[in-house]
C-alpha positions in Angstrom: 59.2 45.4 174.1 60.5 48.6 172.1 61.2 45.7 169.3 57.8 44.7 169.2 56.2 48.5 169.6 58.0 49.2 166.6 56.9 46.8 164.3 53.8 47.6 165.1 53.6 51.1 164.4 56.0 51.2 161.2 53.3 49.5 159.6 50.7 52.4 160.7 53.6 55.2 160.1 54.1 54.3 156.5 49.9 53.5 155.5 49.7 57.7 156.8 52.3 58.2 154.2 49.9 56.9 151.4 46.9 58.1 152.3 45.3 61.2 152.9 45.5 62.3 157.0 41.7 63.4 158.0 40.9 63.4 161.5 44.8 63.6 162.7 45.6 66.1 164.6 48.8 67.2 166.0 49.5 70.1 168.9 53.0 71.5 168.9 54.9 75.0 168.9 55.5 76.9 166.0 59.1 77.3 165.7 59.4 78.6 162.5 57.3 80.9 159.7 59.6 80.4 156.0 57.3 81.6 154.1 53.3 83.4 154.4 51.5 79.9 153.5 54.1 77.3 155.5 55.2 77.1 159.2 57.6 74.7 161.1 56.2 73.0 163.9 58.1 71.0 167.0 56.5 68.4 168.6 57.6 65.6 170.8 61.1 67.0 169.9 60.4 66.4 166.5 60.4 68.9 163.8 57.4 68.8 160.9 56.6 71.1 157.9 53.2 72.5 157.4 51.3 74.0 154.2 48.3 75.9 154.8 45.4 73.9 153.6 43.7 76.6 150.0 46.2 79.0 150.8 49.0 80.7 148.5 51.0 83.3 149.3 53.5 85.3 147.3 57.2 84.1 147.0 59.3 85.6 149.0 61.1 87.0 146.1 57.9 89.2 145.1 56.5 91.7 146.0 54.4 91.6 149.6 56.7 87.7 150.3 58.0 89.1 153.5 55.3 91.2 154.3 53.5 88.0 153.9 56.0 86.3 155.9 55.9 88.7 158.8 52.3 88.8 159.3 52.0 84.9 159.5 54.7 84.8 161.8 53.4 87.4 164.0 50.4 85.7 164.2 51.8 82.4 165.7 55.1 82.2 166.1 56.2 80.5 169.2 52.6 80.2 169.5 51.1 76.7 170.8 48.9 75.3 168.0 46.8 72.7 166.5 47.4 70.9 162.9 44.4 68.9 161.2 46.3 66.9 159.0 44.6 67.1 155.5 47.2 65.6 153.4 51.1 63.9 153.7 53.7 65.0 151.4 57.6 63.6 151.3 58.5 66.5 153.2 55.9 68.3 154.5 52.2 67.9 155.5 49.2 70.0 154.5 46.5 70.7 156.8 44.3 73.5 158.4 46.4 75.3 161.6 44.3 76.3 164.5 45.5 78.9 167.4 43.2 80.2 170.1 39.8 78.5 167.9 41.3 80.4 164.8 41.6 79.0 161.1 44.7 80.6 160.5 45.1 79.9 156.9 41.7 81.8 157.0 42.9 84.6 158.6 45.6 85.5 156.5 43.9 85.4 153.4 41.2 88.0 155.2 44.1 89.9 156.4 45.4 90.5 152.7 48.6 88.4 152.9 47.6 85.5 150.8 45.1 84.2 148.0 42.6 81.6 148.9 44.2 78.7 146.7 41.1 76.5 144.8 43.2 74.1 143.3 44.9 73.1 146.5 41.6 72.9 148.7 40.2 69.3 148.0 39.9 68.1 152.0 38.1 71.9 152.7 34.3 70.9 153.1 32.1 73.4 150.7 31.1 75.6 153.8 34.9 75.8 154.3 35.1 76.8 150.7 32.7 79.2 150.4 34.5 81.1 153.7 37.6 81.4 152.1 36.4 82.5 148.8 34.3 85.4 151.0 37.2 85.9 153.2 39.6 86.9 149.7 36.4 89.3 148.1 36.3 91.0 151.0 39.9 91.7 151.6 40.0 92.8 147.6 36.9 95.1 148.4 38.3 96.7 151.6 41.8 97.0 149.8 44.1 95.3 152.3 47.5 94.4 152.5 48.6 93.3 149.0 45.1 94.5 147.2 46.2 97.9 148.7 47.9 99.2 145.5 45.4 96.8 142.8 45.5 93.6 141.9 49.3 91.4 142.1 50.4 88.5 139.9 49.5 85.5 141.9 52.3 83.0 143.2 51.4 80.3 140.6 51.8 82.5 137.8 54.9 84.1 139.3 56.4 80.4 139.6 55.3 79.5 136.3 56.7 82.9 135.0 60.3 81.9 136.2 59.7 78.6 134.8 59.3 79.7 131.5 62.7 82.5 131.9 64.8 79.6 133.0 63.5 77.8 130.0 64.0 80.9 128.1 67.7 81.3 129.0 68.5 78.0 128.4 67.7 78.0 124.5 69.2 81.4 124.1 72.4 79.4 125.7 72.0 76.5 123.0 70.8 78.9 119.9 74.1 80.6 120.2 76.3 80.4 116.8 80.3 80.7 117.4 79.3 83.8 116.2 79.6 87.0 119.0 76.9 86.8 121.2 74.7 89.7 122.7 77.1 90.7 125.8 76.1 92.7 128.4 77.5 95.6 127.4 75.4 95.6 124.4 72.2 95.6 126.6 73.5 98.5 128.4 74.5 100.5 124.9 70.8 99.6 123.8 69.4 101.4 126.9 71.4 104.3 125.9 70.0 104.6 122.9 67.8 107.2 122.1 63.9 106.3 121.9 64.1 108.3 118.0 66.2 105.2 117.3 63.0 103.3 116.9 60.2 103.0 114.2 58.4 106.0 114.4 54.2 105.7 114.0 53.1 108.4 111.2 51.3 110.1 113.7 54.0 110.7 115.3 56.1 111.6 112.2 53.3 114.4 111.4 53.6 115.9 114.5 57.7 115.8 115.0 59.0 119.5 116.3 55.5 120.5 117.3 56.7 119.7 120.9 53.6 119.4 123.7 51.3 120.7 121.1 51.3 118.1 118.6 47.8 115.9 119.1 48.2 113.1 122.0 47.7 109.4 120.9 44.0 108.4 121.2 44.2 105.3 120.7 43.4 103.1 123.9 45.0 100.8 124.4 47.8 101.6 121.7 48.4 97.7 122.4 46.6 94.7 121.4 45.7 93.3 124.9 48.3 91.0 125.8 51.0 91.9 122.9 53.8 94.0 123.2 54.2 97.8 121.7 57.0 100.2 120.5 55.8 103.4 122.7 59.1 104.9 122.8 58.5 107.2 119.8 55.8 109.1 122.0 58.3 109.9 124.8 59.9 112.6 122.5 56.7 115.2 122.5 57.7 117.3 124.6 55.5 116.0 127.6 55.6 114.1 130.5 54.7 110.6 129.3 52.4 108.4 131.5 52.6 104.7 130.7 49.2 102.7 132.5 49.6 99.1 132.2 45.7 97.7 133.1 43.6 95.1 132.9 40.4 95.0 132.3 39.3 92.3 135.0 41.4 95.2 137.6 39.0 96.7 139.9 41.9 99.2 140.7 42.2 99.4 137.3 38.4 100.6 136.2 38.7 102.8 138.6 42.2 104.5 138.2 41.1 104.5 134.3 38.8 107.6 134.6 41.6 109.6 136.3 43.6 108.5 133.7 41.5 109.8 130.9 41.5 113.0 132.9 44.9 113.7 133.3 45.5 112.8 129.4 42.2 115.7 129.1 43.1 118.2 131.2 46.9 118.3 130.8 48.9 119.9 128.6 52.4 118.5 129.3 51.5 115.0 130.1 49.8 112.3 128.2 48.3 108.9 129.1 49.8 106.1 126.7 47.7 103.1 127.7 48.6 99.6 127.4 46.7 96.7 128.3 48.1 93.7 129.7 45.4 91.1 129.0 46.1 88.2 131.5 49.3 87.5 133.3 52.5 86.0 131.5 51.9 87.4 128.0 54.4 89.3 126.4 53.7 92.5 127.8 54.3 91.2 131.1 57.2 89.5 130.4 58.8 92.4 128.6 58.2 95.1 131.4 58.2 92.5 134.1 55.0 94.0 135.3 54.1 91.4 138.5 51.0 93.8 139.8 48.5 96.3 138.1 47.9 99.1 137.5 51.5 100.1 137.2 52.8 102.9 135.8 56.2 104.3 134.7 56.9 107.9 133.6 58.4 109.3 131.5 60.1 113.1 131.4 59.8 115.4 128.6 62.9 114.2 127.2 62.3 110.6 127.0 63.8 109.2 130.2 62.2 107.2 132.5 62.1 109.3 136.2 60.1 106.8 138.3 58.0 103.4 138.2 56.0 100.9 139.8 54.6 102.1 143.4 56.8 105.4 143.7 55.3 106.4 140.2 51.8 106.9 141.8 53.3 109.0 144.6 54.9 111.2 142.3 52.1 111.3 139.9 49.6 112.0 142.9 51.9 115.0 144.5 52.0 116.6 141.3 48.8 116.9 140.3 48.6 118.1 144.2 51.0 120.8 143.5 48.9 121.8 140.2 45.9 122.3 142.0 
């Protein structure tokens, strides 16, 4: 009999395989949360994979990918649930995850944890479509979780960013000559090297020895969009030296730009050297590894970088605080 049952349904098991899983729907315990977008579930004392139907979430190698990680888990971890199957992978299925009448893949994209993913949404109906898309908007307007700080690189760019580095690495590897190769201690005797070491702008020339009251750069950005730029010969002025990497399609960004312009106005010893990033992975990007905007790093009034990234907003915000 258990002969015959099995024949049967390895048939059924193996047509699932192929096609795409509407309508199924499985209940088991979430056992497991490795990643914001993926949960483990155990069923039947079976274990099965599960991606979030439309929903990406960063890597856990980026910024916000435990935070991410965390949320989902404390959402429904060891939490009965439901899974519409929406699609069967090798490994893995992808479908919608309900708890307590809850989308959950829903929820953490309103809750600021992950993007609403439109090329991995084709079993969402367009009302299911149109929620999610709302759902991210108005976490972006309200500035949760990882729109807290502006806008981050999403996880497909990220991935295809370390695609391209691996890529990268790999013809550096098969370029080499038997000549020497660049060692590591001669990326660490390049930091070291002074920022006058570079090619020096005639603006900057004109104004060499004037210290913080030689004219600021006006230029904005001193960048083409997108391509990289030498600004190390303006970290000599005698100022502190604000570097804003923006976008123009940042809301953060538009708005953070007006404070920007006023700092550069209004003082002295510090000056606003803007660069604009264009889209993510262009050679700005790559060259700073700047994975969210804005982002700043500053500079003192010798040339050496004091603080970056999220800690370079604090500092910048307490002293203009301590100005006032």
């Amino acid at each position: 009999m258990r002969l015959k049952l099995t024949c049967i349904l390895a048939p059924l098991f193996l047509l699932c395989l192929t096609t795409p899983a509407n309508g199924i729907v499985l209940r088991g315990l979430v056992c497991e949360v490795p990643d914001g977008r993926s949960v483990v579930v155990i069923s039947n004392n079976r274990t099965l994979a599960v991606i979030l139907e439309g929903v990406d979430a960063p890597e856990l190698k980026q910024e916000y990918g435990d935070v991410a990680r965390q949320h989902l888990a404390s959402l429904i971890l060891l939490k009965e649930v439901e899974v519409d199957f929406t699609e069967m992978k090798p490994t893995s299925v992808v479908g919608r995850v309900i708890w307590n009448h809850t989308d959950i893949g829903l929820q953490v994209i309103r809750d600021g944890v992950a993007w609403y993913d439109r090329k991995n949404d084709h079993y969402l109906s367009e009302a299911e479509r149109r929620v999610y898309a709302e759902a991210e908007q108005a976490a972006r307007n309200e500035q949760r979780g990882l729109w807290h700080d502006g806008s981050p690189m999403p996880p497909w760019e990220w991935r295809r960013a370390e695609v391209a580095k691996r890529a990268s690495a790999v013809t550096y590897r098969n370029n080499r000559t038997g000549s020497r190769g660049l060692q590591s201690e001669d990326l660490l005797f390049a930091k070291r090297q002074p920022a006058t070491s570079a090619v020096v702008p005639s603006a900057v020339i004109k104004s060499k020895g004037r210290g913080s009251s030689s004219a600021k750069p006006s230029a904005k950005p001193l960048n083409t969009p997108g391509e990289d730029y030498d600004f190390r010969p303006y970290l000599t002025q005698g100022r502190f030296s604000i570097v804003y990497f923006y976008a123009d399609w940042c809301p953060t960004c538009r708005q953070m730009s007006p404070a920007m312009d006023a700092i550069n106005a209004r003082m002295a010893d510090m000056q606003v050297l803007f660069m604009n990033i264009g889209t993510w992975n262009t050679p700005i990007t790559q060259q700073y590894g700047i994975t969210f905007v804005p982002y700043l790093k500053i500079y003192d009034k010798s040339g050496n970088l004091i603080v970056e990234g999220q800690a370079a907003r604090s500092w910048l915000e307490q002293t203009i605080r301590d100005r006032m």
